[in-house]
N, CA, C and O atoms as a GROMACS GRO file, in nm:
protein
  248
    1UNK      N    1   8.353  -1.292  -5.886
    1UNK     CA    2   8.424  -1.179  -5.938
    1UNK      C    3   8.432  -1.190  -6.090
    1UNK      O    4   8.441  -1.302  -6.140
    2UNK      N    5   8.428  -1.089  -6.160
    2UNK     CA    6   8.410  -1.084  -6.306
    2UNK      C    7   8.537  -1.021  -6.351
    2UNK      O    8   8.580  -0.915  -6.306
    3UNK      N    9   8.596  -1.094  -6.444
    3UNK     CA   10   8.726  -1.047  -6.465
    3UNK      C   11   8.746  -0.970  -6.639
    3UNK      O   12   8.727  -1.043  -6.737
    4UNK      N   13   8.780  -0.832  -6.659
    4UNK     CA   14   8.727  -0.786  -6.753
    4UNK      C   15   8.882  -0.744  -6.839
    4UNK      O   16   8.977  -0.741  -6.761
    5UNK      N   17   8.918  -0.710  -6.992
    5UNK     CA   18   9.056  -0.714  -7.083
    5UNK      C   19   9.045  -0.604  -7.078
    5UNK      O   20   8.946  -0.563  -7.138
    6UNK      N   21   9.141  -0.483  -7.002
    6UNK     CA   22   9.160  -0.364  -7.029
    6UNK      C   23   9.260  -0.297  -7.020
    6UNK      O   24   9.329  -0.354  -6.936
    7UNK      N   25   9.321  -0.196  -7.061
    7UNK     CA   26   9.465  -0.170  -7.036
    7UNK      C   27   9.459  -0.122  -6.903
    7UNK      O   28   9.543  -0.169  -6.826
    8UNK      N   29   9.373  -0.032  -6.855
    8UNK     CA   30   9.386   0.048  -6.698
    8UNK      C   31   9.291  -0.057  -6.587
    8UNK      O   32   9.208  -0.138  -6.628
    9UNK      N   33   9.317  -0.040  -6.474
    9UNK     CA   34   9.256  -0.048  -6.405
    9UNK      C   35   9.241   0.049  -6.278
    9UNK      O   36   9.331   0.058  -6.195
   10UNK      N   37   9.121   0.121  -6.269
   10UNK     CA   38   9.092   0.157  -6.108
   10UNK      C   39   9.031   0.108  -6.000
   10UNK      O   40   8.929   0.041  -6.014
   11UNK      N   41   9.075   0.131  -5.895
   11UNK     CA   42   9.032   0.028  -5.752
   11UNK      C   43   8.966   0.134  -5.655
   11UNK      O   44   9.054   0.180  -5.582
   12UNK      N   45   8.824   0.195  -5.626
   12UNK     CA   46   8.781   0.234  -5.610
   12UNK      C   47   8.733   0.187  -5.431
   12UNK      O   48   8.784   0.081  -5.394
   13UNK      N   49   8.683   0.226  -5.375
   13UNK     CA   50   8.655   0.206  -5.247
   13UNK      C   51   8.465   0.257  -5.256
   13UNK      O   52   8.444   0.308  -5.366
   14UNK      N   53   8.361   0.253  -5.183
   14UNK     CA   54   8.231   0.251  -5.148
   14UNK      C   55   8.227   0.434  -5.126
   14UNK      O   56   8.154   0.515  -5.182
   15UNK      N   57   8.312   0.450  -5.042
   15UNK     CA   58   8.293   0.625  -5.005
   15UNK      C   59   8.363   0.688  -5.093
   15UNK      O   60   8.332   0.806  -5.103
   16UNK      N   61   8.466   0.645  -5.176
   16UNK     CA   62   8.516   0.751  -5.288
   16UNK      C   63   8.416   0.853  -5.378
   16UNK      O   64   8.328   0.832  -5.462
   17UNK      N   65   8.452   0.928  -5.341
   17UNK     CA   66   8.402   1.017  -5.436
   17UNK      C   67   8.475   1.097  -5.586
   17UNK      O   68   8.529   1.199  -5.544
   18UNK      N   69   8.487   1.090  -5.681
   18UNK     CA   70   8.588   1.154  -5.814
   18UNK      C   71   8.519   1.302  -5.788
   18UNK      O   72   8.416   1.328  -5.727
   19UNK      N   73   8.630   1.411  -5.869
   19UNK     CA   74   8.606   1.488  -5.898
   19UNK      C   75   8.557   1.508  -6.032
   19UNK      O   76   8.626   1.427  -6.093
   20UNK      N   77   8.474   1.572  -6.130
   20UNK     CA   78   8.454   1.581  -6.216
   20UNK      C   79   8.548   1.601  -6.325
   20UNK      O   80   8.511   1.633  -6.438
   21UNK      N   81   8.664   1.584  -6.294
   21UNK     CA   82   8.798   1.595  -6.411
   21UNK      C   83   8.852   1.465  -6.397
   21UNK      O   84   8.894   1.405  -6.496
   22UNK      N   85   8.856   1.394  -6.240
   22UNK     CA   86   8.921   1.264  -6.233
   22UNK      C   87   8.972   1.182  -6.353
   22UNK      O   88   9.088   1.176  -6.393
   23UNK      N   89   8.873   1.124  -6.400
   23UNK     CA   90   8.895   1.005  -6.528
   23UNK      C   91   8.994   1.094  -6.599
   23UNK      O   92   9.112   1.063  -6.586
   24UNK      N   93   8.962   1.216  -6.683
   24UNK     CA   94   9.019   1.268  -6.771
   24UNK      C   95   9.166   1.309  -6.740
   24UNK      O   96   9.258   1.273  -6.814
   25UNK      N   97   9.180   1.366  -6.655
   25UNK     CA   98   9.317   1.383  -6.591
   25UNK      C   99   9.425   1.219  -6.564
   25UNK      O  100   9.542   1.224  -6.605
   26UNK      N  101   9.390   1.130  -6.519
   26UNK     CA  102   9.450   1.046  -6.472
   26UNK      C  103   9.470   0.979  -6.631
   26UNK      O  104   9.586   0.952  -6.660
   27UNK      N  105   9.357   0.948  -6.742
   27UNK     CA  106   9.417   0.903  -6.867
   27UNK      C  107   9.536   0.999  -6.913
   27UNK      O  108   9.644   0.947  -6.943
   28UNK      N  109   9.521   1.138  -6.920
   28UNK     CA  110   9.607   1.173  -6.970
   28UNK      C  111   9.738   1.176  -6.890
   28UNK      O  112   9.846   1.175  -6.949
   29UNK      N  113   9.727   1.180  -6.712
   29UNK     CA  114   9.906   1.100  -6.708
   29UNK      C  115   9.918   0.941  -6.751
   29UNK      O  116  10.038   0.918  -6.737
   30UNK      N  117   9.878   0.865  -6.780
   30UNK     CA  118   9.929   0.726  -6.822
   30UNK      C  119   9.897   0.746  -6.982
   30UNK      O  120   9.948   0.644  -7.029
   31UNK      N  121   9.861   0.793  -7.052
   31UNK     CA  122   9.847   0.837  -7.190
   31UNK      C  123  10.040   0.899  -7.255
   31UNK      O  124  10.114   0.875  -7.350
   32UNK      N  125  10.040   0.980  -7.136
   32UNK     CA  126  10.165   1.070  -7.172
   32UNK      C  127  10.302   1.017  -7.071
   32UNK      O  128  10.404   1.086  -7.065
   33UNK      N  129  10.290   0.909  -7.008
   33UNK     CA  130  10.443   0.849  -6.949
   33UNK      C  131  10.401   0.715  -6.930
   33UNK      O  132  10.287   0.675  -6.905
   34UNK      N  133  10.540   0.628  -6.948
   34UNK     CA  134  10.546   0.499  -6.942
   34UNK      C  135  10.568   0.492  -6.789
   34UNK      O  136  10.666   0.528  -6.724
   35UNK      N  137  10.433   0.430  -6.744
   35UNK     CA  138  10.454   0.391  -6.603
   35UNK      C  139  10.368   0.280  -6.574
   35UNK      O  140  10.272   0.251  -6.647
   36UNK      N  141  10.403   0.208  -6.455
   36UNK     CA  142  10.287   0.074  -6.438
   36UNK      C  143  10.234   0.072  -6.344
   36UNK      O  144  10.148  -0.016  -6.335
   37UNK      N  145  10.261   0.180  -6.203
   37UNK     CA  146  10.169   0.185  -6.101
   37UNK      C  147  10.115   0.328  -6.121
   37UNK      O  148  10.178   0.392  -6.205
   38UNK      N  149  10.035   0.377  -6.075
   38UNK     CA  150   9.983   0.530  -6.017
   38UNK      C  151   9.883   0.538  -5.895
   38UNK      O  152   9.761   0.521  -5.888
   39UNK      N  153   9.981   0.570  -5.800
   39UNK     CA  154   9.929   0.608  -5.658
   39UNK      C  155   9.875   0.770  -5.684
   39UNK      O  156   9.950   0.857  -5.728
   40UNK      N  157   9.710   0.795  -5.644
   40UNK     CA  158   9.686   0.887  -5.614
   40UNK      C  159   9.648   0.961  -5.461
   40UNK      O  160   9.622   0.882  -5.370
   41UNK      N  161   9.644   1.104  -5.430
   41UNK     CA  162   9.667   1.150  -5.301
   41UNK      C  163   9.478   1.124  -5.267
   41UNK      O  164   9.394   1.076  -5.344
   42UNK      N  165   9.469   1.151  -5.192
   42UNK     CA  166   9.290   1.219  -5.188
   42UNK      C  167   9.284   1.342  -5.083
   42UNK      O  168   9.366   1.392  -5.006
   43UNK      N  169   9.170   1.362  -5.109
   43UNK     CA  170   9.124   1.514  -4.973
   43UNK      C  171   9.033   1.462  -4.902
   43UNK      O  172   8.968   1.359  -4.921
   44UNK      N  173   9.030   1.539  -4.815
   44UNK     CA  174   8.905   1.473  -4.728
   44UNK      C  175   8.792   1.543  -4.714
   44UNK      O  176   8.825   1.645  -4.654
   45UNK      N  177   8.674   1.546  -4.734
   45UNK     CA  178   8.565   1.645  -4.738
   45UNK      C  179   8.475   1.646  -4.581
   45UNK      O  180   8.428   1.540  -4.539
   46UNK      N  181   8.460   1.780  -4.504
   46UNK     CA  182   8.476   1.730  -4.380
   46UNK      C  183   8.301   1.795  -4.424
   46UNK      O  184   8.243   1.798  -4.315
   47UNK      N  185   8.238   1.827  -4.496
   47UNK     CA  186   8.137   1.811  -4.518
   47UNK      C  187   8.057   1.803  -4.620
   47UNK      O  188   8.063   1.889  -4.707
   48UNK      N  189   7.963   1.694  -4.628
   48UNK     CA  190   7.834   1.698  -4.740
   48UNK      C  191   7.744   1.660  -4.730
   48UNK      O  192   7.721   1.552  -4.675
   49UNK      N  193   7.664   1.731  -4.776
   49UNK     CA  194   7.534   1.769  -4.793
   49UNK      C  195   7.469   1.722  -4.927
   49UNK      O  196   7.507   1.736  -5.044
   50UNK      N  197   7.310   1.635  -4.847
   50UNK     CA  198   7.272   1.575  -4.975
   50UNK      C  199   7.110   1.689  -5.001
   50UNK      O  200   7.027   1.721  -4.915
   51UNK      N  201   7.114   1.724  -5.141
   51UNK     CA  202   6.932   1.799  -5.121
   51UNK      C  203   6.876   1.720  -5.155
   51UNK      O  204   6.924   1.635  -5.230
   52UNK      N  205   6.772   1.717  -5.119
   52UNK     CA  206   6.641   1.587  -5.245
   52UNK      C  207   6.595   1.656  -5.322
   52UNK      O  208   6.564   1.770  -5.284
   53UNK      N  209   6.575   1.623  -5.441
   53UNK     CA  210   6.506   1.694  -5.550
   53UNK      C  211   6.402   1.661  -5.557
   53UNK      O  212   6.373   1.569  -5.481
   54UNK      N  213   6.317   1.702  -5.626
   54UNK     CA  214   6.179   1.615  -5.656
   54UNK      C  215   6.164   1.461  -5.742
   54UNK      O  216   6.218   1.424  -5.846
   55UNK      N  217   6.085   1.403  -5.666
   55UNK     CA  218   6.159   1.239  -5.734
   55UNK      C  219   6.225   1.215  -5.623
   55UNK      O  220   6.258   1.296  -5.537
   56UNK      N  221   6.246   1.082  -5.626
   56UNK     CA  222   6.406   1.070  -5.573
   56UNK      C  223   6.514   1.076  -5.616
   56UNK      O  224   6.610   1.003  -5.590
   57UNK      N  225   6.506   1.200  -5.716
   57UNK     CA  226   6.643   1.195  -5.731
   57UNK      C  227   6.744   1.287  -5.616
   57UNK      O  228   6.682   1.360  -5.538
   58UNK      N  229   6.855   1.283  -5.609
   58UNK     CA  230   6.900   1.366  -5.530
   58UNK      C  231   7.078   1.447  -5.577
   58UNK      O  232   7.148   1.383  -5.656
   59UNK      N  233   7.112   1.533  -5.542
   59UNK     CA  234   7.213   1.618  -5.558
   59UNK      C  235   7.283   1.635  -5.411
   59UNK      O  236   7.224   1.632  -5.303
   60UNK      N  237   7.442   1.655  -5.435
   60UNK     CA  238   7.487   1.625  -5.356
   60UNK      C  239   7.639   1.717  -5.379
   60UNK      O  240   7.740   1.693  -5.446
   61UNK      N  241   7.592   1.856  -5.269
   61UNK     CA  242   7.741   1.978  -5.239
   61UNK      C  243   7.861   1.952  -5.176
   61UNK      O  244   7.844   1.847  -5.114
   62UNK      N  245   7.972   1.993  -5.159
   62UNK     CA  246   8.047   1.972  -5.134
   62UNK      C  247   8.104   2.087  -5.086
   62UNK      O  248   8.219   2.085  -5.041
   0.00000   0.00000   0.00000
């Protein structure tokens, strides 16, 4: 385990997925109140869909 000096930490799980505001939203509540835990809720996505692009790259709806 690699242990790294930072003020935040997030604990992420394999299937999490962020929303594209995530990071930005969550700095700005610990930016703007003195707090030392933050429990967040999640949703559950009861479906997704991956396309393949050309390449392997791939994209992925929600």
């Amino acid at each position: 385990m690699q242990f790294y000096n930072s003020e935040y930490i997030w604990i992420l799980s394999d299937d999490d997925l962020l929303r594209d505001d995530a990071i930005a939203n969550v700095l700005e509540i610990l930016e703007n109140n003195k707090i030392d835990i933050l429990f967040l809720t999640h949703s559950k996505i009861e479906t997704l869909q991956t396309i393949s692009l050309s390449g392997n790259q791939t994209h992925t709806n929600f």
